[in-house]
C-alpha positions as CSV (number, residue, x, y, z in Angstrom):
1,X,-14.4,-47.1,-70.5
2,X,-16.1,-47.9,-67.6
3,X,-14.9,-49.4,-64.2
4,X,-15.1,-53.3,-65.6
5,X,-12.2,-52.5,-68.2
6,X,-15.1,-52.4,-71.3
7,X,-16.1,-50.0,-73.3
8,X,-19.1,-47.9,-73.1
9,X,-21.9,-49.8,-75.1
10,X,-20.3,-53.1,-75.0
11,X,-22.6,-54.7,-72.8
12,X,-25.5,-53.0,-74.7
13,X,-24.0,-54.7,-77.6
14,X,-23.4,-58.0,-76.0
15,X,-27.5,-57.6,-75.0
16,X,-28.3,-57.4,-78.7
17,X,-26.3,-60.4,-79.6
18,X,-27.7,-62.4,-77.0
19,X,-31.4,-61.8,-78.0
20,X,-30.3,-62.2,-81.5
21,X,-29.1,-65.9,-81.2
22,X,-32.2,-66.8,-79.4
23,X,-34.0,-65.9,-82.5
24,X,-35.4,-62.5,-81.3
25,X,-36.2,-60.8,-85.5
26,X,-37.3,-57.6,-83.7
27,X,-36.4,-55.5,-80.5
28,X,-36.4,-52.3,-78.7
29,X,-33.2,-51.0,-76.6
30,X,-34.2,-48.3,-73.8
31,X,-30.9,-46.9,-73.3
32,X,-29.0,-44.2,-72.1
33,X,-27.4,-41.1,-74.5
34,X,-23.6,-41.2,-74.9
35,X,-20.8,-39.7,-72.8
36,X,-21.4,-36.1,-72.2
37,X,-20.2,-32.9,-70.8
38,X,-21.2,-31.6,-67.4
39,X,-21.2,-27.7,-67.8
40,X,-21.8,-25.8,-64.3
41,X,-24.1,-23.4,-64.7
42,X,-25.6,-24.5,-67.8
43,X,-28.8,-26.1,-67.6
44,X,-28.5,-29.7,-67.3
45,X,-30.7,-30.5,-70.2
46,X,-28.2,-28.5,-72.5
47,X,-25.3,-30.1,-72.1
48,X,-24.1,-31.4,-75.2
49,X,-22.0,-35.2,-75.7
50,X,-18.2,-34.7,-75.5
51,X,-16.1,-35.3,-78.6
52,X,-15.2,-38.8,-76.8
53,X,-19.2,-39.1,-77.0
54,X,-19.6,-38.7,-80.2
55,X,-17.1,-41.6,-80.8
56,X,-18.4,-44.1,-78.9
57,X,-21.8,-43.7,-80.0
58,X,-20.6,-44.3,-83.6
59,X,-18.5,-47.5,-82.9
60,X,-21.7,-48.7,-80.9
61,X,-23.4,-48.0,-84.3
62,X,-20.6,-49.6,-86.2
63,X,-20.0,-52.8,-84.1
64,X,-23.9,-53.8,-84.2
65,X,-25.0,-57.1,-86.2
66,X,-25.5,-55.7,-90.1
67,X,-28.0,-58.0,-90.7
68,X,-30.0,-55.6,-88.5
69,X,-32.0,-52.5,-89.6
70,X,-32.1,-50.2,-87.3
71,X,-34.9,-46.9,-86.7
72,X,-34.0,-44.5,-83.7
73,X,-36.3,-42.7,-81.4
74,X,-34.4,-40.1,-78.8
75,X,-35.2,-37.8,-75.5
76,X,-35.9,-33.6,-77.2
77,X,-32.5,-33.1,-75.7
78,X,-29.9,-33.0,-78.1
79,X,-27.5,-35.2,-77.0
80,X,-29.9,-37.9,-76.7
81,X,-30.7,-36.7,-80.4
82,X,-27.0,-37.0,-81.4
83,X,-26.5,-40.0,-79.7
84,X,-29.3,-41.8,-82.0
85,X,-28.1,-40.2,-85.1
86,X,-24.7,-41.1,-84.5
87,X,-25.5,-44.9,-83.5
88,X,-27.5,-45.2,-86.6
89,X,-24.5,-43.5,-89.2
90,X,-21.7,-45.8,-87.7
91,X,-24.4,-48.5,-88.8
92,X,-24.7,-47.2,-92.2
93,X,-21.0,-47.2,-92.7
94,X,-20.2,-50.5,-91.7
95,X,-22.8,-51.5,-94.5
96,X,-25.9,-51.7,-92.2
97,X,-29.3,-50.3,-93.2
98,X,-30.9,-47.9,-90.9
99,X,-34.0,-45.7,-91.6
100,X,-34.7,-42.6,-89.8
101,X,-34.2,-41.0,-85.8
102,X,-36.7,-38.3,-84.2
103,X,-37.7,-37.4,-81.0
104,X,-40.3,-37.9,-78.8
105,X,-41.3,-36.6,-75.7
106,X,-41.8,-40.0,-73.9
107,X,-38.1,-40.7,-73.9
108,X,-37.8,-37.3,-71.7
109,X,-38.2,-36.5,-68.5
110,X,-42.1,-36.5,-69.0
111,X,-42.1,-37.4,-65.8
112,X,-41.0,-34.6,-63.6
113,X,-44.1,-31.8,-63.2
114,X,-42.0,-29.3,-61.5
115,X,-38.2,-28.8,-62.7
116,X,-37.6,-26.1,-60.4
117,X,-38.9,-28.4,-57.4
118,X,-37.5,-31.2,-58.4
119,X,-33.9,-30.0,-58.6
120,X,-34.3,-28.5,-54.9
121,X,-35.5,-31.7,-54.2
122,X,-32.5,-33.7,-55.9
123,X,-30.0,-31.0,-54.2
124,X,-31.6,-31.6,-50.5
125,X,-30.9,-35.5,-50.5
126,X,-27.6,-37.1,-50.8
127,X,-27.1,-37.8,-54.3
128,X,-29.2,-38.8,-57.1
129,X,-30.0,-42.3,-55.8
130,X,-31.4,-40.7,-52.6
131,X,-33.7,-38.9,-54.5
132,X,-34.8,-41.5,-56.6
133,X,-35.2,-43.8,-53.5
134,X,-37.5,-41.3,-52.0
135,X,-39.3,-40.6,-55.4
136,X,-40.0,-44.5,-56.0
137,X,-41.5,-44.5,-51.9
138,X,-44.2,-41.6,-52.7
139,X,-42.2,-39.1,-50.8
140,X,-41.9,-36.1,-52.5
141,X,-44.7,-33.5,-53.3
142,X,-47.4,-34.5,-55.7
143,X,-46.6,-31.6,-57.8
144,X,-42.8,-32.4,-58.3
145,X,-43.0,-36.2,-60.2
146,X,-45.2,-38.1,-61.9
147,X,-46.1,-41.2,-59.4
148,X,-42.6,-43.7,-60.4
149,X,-45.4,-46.6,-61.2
150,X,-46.8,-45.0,-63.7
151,X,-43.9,-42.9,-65.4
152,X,-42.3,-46.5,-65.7
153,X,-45.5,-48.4,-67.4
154,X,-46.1,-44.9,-69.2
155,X,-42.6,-45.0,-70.6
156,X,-42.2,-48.5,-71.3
157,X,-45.5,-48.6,-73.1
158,X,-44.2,-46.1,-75.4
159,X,-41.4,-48.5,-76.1
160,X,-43.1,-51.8,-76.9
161,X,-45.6,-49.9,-79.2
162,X,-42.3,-49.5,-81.4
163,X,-42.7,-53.7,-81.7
164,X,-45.8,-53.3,-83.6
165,X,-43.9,-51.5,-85.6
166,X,-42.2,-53.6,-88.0
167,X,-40.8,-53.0,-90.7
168,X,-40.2,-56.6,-92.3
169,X,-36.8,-58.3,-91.2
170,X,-34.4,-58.2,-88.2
171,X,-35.0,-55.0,-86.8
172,X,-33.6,-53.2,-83.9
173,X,-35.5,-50.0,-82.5
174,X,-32.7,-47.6,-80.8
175,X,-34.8,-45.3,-77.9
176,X,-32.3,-42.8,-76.5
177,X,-33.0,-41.5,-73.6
178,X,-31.5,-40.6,-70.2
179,X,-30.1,-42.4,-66.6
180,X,-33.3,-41.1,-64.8
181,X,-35.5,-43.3,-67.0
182,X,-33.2,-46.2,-67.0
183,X,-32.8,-46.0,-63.5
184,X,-36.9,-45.9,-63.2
185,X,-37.8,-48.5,-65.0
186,X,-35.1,-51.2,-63.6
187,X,-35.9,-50.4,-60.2
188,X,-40.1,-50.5,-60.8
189,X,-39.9,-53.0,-63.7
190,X,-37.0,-55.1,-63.3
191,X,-36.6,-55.3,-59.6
192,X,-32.8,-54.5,-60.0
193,X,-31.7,-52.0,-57.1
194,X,-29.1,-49.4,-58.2
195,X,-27.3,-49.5,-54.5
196,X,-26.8,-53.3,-55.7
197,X,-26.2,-53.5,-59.1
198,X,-24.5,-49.5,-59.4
199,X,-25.2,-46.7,-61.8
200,X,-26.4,-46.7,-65.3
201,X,-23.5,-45.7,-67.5
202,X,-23.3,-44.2,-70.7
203,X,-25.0,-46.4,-73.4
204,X,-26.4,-48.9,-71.3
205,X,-29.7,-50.4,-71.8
206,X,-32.4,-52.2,-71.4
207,X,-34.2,-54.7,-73.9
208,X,-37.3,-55.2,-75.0
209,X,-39.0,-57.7,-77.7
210,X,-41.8,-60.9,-77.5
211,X,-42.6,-64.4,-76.9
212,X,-45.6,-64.6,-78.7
213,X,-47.8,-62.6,-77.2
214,X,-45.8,-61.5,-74.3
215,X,-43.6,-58.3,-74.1
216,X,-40.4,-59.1,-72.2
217,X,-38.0,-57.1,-71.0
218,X,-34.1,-57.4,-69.6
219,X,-31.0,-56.2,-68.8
220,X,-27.6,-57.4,-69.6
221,X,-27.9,-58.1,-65.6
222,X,-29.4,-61.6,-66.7
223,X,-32.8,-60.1,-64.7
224,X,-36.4,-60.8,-67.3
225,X,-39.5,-59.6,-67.0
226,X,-43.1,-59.7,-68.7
227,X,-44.0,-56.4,-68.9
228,X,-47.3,-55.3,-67.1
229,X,-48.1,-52.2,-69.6
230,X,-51.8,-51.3,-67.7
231,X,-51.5,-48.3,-66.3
């Protein structure tokens, strides 16, 4: 539960059902994997979800609109793996219809060039946020990230190709992927500043669908943009 009383994924769900009753027949979420553990010594990108997790991810699945069919897309790492998976069986239950998950690199951390760099990096600033505040101002190494305007564009391109995609119906793509990507693409899409609007919790998301032939994209912050995929 998170610090406004709701569950994890509710406002991703509340998001879908908003889109939904303006009309929206297809959409993307970019969101983040479920609740997880936080092994030390384990390497980060092994961590696996927690029981608790696994839970939430399929009530998420189970709670969305059944008129929906949903396909899910998901980060290598296997909770973000999991986390699709799960979403998409808790749909199936509750009588939804739901095709396949698989990964793709694009909803990893494509973006970082250097892991060992980029973790001394992350442990020289104060917190995550810091680091992500000096990675979006061009201040780390060129060998450490990807520039962040690009690794947004790049990663929200990936996304809305997933809208000409359809498969015929209301349709809901579920991209799983991680707080470094959501935090990325708010702050170089969206505007939204995380030392405003706080951190990206577990199942939260972005959405993305069209207006003819514009790609829009929002958060459950109320915040819209049309999405400038050139890159």
């Amino acid at each position: 539960m998170n610090e406004q009383g709701l569950e994890y994924g509710d406002s991703t769900l509340a998001l879908v059902a908003e889109v939904l009753a303006e009309g929206v027949e297809h959409a993307v979420l970019l969101m983040r994997h479920s609740a997880r553990e936080f092994e030390p010594g384990r390497h980060d990108l092994e961590n696996p979800l927690t029981d608790e997790g696994r839970d939430l991810a399929r009530r998420m699945g189970a709670k969305m609109d059944k008129r929906l069919c949903l396909r899910g897309y998901a980060s290598p790492a296997e909770r973000c793996i999991e986390t699709a998976a799960l979403i998409l069986e808790g749909h199936r239950d509750g009588g939804g219809k739901a095709t396949r998950h698989r990964p793709i690199e694009a909803l990893g951390v494509f973006y970082v060039l250097d892991q060992m760099k980029m973790y001394k990096a992350m442990m020289a600033a104060d917190g995550q946020l810091e680091f992500l505040e000096r990675w979006y101002r061009g201040e780390l190494a060129g060998d450490v990230m990807i520039p962040a305007d690009v690794a947004a564009r790049l990663a929200a391109r990936v996304a809305a190709e997933k809208l000409r995609q359809p498969l015929g119906g209301p349709q809901l793509d579920v991209c799983v992927s991680h707080d470094m990507t959501l935090y990325l693409i708010r702050d170089q899409l969206l505007g939204e500043r995380s030392a405003e609007l706080g951190d990206v919790r577990f199942l939260d998301a972005l959405i993305m669908y069209t207006e003819g032939d514009t790609t829009i994209l929002r958060s459950h912050q109320g915040n819209a943009t049309v999405v400038d995929l050139d890159v």
